[in-house]
PyMOL CGO cylinders between C-alpha atoms (Angstrom):
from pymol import cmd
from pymol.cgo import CYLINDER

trace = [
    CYLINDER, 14.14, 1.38, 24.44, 16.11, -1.38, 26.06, 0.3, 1, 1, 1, 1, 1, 1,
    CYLINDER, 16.11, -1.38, 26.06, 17.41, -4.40, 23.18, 0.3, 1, 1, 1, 1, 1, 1,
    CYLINDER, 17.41, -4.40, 23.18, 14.95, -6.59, 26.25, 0.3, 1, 1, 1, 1, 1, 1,
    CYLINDER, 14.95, -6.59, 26.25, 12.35, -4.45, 25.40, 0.3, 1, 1, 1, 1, 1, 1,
    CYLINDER, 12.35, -4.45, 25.40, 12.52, -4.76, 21.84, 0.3, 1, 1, 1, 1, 1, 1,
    CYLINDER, 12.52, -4.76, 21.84, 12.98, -8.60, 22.15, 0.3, 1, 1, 1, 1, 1, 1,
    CYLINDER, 12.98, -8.60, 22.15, 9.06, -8.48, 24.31, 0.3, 1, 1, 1, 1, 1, 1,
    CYLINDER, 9.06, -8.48, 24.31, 7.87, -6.34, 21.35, 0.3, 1, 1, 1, 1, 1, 1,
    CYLINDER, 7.87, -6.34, 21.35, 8.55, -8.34, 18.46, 0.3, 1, 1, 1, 1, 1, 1,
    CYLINDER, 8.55, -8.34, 18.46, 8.65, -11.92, 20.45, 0.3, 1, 1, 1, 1, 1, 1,
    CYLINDER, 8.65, -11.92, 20.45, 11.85, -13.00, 19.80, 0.3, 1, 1, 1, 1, 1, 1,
    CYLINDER, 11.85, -13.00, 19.80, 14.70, -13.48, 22.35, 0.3, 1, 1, 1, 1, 1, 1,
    CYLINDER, 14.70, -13.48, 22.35, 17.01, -11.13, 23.33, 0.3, 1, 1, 1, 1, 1, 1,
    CYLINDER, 17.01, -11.13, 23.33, 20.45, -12.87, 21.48, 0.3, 1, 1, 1, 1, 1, 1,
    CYLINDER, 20.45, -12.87, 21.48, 17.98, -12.89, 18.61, 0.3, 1, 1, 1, 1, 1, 1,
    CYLINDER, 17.98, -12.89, 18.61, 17.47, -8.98, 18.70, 0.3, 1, 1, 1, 1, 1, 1,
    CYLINDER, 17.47, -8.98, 18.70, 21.29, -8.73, 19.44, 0.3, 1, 1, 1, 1, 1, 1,
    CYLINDER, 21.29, -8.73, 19.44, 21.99, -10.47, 16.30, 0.3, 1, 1, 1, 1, 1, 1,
    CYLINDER, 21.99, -10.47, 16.30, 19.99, -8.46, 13.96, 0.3, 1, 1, 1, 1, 1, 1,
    CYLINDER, 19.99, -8.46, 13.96, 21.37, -5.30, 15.43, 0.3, 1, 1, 1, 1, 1, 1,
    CYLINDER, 21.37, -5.30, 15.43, 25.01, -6.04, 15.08, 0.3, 1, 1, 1, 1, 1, 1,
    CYLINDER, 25.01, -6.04, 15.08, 23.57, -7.24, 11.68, 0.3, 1, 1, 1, 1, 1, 1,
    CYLINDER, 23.57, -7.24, 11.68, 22.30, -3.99, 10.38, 0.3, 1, 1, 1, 1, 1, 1,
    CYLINDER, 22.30, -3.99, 10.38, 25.33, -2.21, 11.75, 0.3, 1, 1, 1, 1, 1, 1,
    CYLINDER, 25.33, -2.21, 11.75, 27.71, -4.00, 10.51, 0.3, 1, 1, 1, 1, 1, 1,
    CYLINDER, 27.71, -4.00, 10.51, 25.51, -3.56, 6.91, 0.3, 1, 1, 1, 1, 1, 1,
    CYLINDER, 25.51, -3.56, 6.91, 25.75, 0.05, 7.69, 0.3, 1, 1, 1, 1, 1, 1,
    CYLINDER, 25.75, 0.05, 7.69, 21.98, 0.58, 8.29, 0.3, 1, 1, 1, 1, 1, 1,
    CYLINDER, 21.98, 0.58, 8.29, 22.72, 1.48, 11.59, 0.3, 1, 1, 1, 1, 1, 1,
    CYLINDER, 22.72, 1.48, 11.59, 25.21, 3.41, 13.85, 0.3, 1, 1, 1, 1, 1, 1,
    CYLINDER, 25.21, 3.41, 13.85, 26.03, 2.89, 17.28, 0.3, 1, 1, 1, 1, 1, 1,
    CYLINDER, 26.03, 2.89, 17.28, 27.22, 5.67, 19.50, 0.3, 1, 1, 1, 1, 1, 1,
    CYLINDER, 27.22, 5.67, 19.50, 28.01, 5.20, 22.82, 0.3, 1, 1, 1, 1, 1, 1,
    CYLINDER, 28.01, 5.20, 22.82, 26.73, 6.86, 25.65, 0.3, 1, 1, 1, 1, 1, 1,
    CYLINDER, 26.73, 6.86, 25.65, 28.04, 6.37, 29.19, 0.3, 1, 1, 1, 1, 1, 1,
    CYLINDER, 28.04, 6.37, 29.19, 27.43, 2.52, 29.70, 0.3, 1, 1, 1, 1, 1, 1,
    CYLINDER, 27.43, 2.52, 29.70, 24.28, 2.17, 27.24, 0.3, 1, 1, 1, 1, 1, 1,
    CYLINDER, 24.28, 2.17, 27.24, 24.26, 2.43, 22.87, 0.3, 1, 1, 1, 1, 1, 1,
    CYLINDER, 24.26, 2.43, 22.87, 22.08, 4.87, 20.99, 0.3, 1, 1, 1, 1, 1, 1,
    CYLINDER, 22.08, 4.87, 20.99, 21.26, 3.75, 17.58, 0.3, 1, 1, 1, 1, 1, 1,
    CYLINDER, 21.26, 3.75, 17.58, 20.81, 5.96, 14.70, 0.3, 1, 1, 1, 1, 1, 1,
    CYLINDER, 20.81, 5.96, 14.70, 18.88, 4.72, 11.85, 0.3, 1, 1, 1, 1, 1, 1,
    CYLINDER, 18.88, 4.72, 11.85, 20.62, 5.78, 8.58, 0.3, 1, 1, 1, 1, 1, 1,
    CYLINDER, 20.62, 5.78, 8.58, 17.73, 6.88, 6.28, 0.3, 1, 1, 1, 1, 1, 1,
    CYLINDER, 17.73, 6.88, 6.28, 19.25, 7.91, 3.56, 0.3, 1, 1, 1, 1, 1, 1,
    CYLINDER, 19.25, 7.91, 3.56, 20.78, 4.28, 2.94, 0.3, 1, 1, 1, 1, 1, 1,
    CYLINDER, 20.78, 4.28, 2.94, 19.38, 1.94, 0.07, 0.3, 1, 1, 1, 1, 1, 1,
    CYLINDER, 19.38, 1.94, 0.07, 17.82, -1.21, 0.33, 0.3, 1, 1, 1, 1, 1, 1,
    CYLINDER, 17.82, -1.21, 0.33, 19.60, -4.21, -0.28, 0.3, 1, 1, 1, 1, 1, 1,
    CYLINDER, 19.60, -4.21, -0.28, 17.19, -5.93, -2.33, 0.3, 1, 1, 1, 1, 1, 1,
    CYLINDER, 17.19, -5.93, -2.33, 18.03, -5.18, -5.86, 0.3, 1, 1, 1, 1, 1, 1,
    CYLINDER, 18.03, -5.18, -5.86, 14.15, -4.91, -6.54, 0.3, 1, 1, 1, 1, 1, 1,
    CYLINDER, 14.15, -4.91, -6.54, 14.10, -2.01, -3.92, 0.3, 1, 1, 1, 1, 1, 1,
    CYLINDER, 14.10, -2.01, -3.92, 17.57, -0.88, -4.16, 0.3, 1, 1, 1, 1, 1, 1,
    CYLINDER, 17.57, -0.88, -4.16, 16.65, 2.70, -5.20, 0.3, 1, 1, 1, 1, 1, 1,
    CYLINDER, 16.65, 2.70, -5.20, 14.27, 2.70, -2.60, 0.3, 1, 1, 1, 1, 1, 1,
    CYLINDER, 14.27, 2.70, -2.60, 15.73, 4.07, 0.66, 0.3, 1, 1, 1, 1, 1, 1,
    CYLINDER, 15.73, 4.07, 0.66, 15.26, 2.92, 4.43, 0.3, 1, 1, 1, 1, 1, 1,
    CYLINDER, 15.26, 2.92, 4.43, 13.42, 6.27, 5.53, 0.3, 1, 1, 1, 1, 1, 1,
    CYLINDER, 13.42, 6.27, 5.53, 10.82, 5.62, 2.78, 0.3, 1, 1, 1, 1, 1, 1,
    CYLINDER, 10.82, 5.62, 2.78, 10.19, 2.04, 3.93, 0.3, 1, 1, 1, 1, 1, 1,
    CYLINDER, 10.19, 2.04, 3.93, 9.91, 3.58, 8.15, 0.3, 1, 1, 1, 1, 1, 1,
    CYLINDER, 9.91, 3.58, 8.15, 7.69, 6.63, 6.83, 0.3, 1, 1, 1, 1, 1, 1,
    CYLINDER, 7.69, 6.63, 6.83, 5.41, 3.90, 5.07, 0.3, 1, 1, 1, 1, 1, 1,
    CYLINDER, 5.41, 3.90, 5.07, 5.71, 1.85, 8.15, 0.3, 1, 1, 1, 1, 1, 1,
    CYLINDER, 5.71, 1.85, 8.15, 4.73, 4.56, 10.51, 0.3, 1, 1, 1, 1, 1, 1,
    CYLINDER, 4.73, 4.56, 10.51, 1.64, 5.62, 8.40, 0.3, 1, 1, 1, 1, 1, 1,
    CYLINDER, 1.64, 5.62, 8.40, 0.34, 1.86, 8.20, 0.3, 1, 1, 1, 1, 1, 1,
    CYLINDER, 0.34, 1.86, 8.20, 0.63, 1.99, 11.84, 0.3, 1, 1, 1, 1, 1, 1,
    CYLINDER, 0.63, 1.99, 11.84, -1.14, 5.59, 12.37, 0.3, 1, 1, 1, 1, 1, 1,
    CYLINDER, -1.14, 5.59, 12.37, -3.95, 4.00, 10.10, 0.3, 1, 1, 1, 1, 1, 1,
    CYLINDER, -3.95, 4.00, 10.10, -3.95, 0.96, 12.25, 0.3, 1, 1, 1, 1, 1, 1,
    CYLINDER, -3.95, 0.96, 12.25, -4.83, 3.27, 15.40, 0.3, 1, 1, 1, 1, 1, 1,
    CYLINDER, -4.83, 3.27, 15.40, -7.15, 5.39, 13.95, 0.3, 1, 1, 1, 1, 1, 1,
    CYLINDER, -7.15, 5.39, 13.95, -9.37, 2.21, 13.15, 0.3, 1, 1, 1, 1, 1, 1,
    CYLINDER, -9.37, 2.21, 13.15, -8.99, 0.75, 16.74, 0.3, 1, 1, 1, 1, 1, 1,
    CYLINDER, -8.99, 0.75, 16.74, -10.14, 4.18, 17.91, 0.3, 1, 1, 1, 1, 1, 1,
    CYLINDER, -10.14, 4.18, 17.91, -13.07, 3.88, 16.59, 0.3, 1, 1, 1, 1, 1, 1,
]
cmd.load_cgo(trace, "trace")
């Protein structure tokens, strides 16, 4: 997914969606590889939250959580 497409997902600009990615790779949440003239992102699950209240929490627990929220969400509109 194009950073334009994300922007149309979440409604916020593009800059916006720009920002938060440089964000979370320069946090090392994310890594950037290139790939001809386009990024791939890798999502580093195995890194902690920042939040000291969910610091031993990691990222891949938070996107499994989110994933199965959204599964449930589907299920229900399905029916």
């Amino acid at each position: 997914m194009v950073l334009r497409e994300v922007a149309a997902r979440v409604r916020i600009t593009e800059r916006a969606v720009q920002r938060i990615v440089q964000d979370l790779e320069e946090e090392g949440f994310i890594r950037r590889e290139k790939v001809g003239r386009q990024n791939r992102y890798e999502v580093l699950v195995d890194k902690s939250l920042r939040h000291p209240i969910e610091s031993h929490r990691q990222i891949g627990e938070l996107l499994d959580l989110i994933g199965k929220n959204h599964a449930d969400e589907n299920r229900k509109s399905d029916v």
